[in-house]
C-alpha positions in Angstrom: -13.7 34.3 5.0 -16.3 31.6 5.9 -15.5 28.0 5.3 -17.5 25.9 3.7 -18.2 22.4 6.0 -17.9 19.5 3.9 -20.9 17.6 4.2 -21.1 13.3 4.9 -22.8 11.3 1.9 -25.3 10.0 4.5 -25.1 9.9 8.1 -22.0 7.6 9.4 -20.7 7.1 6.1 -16.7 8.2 7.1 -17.5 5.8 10.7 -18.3 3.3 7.9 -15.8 3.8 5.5 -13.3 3.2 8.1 -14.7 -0.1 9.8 -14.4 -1.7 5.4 -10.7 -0.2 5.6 -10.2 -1.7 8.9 -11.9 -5.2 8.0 -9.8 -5.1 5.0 -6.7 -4.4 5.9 -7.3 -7.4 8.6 -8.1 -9.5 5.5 -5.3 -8.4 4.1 -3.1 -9.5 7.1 -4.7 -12.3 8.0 -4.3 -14.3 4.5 -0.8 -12.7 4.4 0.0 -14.5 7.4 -0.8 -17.7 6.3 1.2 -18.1 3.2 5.2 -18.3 3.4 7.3 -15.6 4.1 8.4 -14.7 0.8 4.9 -14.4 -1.1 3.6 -13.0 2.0 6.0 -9.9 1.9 5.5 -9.6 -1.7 1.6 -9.7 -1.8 1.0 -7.4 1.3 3.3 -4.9 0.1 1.9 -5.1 -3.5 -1.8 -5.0 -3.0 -1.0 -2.0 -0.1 1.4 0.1 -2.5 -1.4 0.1 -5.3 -3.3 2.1 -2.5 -0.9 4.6 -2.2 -1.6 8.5 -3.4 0.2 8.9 -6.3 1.5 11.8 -5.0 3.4 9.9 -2.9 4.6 7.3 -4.7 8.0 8.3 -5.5 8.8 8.6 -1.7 7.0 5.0 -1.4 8.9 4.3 -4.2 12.1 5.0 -2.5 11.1 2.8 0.5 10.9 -0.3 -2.3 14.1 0.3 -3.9 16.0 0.5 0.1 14.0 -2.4 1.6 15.3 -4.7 -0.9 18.9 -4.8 -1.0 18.9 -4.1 2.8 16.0 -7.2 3.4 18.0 -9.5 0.9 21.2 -8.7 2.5 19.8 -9.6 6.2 18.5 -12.4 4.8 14.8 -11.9 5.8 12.7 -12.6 2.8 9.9 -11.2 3.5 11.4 -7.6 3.8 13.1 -8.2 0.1 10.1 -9.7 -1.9 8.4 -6.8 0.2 10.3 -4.4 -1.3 9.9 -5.7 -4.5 6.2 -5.7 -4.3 6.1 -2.2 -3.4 8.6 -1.1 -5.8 6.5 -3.0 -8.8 3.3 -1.3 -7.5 4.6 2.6 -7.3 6.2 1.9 -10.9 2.5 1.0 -11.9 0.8 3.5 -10.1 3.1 6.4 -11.4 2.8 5.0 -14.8 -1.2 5.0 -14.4 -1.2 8.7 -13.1 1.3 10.1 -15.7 -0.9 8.8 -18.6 -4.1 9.9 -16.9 -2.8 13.6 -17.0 
């Protein structure tokens, strides 16, 4: 069996796909780490987890629902309001998916 090769949109256009990923994430990171702890965790984690391929999700989902008792308990906000970011945005992205099938 031959295998078909998958060809780019236009020349470069995976090279510059990644460099807006990269640049965004850094955005991402760089106005997370300017706002306190607690709405820092939470935003990251939310705007990331919306990302996420709904296929994964409930495993991502999973990650939420651990980080948050276990960040709370440590007493590191950021790892709790993380944790509820990420949970809140798998719950939305599985509901999405389900009702799009």
């Amino acid at each position: 069996m031959e295998t078909k090769r998958v060809k780019e949109p236009f020349p470069g256009a995976y090279f510059l796909g990644l460099a807006i990923t990269l640049l965004l994430l850094y955005l991402v990171l760089a106005v997370g780490a300017s706002l306190p702890p607690a709405v820092a965790g939470f935003g990251v984690a939310f705007l990331l987890g919306l990302t996420v391929n709904p296929r994964y999700a409930p495993y991502f989902l999973a990650v939420g629902l651990f980080s948050i008792p276990v960040g709370f308990a440590a007493g590191e906000l950021q790892v709790g309001w993380g944790g509820v970011g990420l949970t809140l945005a798998e719950l939305i992205l599985l509901l999405f998916a389900r009702r799009k099938q």
